[in-house]
Each structure stands twice: as structure tokens, then as C-alpha cells.
C-alpha positions as CSV (number, residue, x, y, z in Angstrom):
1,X,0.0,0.0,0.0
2,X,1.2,3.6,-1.1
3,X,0.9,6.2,2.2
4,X,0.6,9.8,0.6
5,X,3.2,11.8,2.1
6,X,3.6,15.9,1.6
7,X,5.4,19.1,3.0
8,X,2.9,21.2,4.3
9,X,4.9,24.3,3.8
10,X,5.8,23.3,0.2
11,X,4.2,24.4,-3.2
12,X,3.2,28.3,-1.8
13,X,3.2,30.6,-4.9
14,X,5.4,33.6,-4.6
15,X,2.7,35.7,-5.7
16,X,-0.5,35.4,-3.4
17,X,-3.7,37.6,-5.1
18,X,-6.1,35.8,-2.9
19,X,-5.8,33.4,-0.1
20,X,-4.7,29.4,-1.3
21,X,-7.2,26.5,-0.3
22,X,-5.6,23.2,-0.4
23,X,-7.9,20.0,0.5
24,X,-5.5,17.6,1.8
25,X,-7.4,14.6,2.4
26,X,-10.8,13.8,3.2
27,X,-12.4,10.5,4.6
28,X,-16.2,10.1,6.3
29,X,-17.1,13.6,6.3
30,X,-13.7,15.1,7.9
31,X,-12.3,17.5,5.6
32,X,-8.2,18.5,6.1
33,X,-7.8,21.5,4.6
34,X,-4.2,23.8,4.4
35,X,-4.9,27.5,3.8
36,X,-2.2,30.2,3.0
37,X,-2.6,34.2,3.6
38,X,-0.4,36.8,2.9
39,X,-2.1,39.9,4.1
40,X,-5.3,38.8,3.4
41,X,-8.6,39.1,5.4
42,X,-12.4,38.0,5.0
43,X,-14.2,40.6,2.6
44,X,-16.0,43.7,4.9
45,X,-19.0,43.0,6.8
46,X,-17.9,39.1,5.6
47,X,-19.1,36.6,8.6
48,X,-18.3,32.7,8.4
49,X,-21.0,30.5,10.1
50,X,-20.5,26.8,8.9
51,X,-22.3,23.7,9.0
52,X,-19.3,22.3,10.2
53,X,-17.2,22.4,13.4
54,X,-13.5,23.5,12.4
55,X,-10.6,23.2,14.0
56,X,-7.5,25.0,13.1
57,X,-3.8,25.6,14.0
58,X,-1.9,28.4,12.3
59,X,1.8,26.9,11.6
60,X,3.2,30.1,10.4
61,X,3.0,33.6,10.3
62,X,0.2,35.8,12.6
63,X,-3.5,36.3,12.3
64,X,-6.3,38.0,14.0
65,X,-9.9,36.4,14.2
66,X,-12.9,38.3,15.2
67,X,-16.0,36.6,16.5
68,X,-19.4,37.3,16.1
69,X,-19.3,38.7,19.5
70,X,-17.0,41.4,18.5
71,X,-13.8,40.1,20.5
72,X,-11.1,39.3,18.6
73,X,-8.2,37.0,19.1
74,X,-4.6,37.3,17.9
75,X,-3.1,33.7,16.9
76,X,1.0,33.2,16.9
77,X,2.1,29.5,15.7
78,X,1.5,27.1,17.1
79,X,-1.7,28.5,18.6
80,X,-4.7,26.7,17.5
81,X,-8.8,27.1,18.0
82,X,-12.0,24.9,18.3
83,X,-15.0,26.5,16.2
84,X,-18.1,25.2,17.3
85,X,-20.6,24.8,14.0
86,X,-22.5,28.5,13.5
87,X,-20.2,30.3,15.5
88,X,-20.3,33.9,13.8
89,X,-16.6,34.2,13.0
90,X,-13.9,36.1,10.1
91,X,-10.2,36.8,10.0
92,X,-10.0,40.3,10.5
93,X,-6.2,40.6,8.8
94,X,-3.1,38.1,8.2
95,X,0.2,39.2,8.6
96,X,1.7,41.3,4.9
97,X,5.1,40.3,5.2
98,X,4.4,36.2,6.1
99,X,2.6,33.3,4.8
100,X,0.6,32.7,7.5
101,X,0.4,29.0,6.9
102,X,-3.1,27.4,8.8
103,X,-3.9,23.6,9.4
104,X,-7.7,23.4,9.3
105,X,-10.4,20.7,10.2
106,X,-13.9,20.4,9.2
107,X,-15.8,17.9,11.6
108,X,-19.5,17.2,10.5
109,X,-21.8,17.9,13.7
110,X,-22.8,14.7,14.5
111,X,-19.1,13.9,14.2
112,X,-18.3,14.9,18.2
């Protein structure tokens, strides 16, 4: 049996117009997803609310999330984040100068 094997931090573009969405694997409705920003942030008035629970770790870089609530919480690597399905959330910036590099995974609900 062939195991896939990759380099998580390999294959970023040097230019970066929008934000890069990588599926890395996905088996029984748990989606693995690697997502590169380079000074980007969601669109103005730009909420996520999923279906989906997501968890994610940021490997490189900086980032700022903003919930719903209006709190907002800077992210360093290594830090990573439990997002309950619906939870009112966007990334209010990305650091300009970095790939911020982010390990994400999407749990279906009934999934926890």
C-alpha cells in the first residue's frame, strides 16, 4: 500500500492575489484542509458561520480572528482554535510580510 506523504509548507506561490485552499485529504465527512494568507482578510461585513465544526492551527505567520461577539483573538504559531458549527466568525487581517500557513479541520456535527 502507497501512504501519501507531503510538505505542508511546500508548493506556496510567490505571488498570493487571494488566499490558497488546499484539501489535503478527506475520509467520512472530515475534511483537512491547508490554507495560506499573505495579508489577506475576510471581505468587509464578511461573517463565516459553517455547518461544520472546524478546527484549526496556524503553523506560520500571525493572524487575527474576530468573533461574532466582537472580540477578537490574535493567533501566533502554534496556537490553534476549536470553532463550534455556526459560531459567527472572520479573519479580521493576516500578517503582509508572512505566509501565514493554517492547518484546518472540518468535523460534520454529529461527528463529536
Amino acid at each position: 500500500m502507497l501512504i501519501p506523504v507531503g510538505q505542508i509548507l511546500a508548493d506556496i506561490p510567490e505571488q498570493l492575489p487571494e488566499e490558497l485552499f488546499t484539501t489535503l485529504a478527506e475520509v467520512a465527512g472530515v475534511r483537512i484542509e491547508r490554507i495560506v494568507s499573505r495579508g489577506h482578510a475576510s471581505p468587509p461585513d464578511f461573517w463565516y458561520q459553517q455547518d461544520e465544526h472546524e478546527w484549526v492551527v496556524l503553523l506560520s505567520g500571525g493572524a487575527v480572528l474576530r468573533w461574532g461577539t466582537g472580540q477578537e483573538q490574535a493567533l501566533a504559531p502554534g496556537d490553534y482554535v476549536m470553532i463550534p458549527a455556526g459560531t459567527r466568525h472572520r479573519v479580521e487581517g493576516t500578517l503582509a510580510d508572512e505566509d501565514s500557513v493554517w492547518l484546518a479541520v472540518f468535523i460534520p456535527p454529529s461527528g463529536t
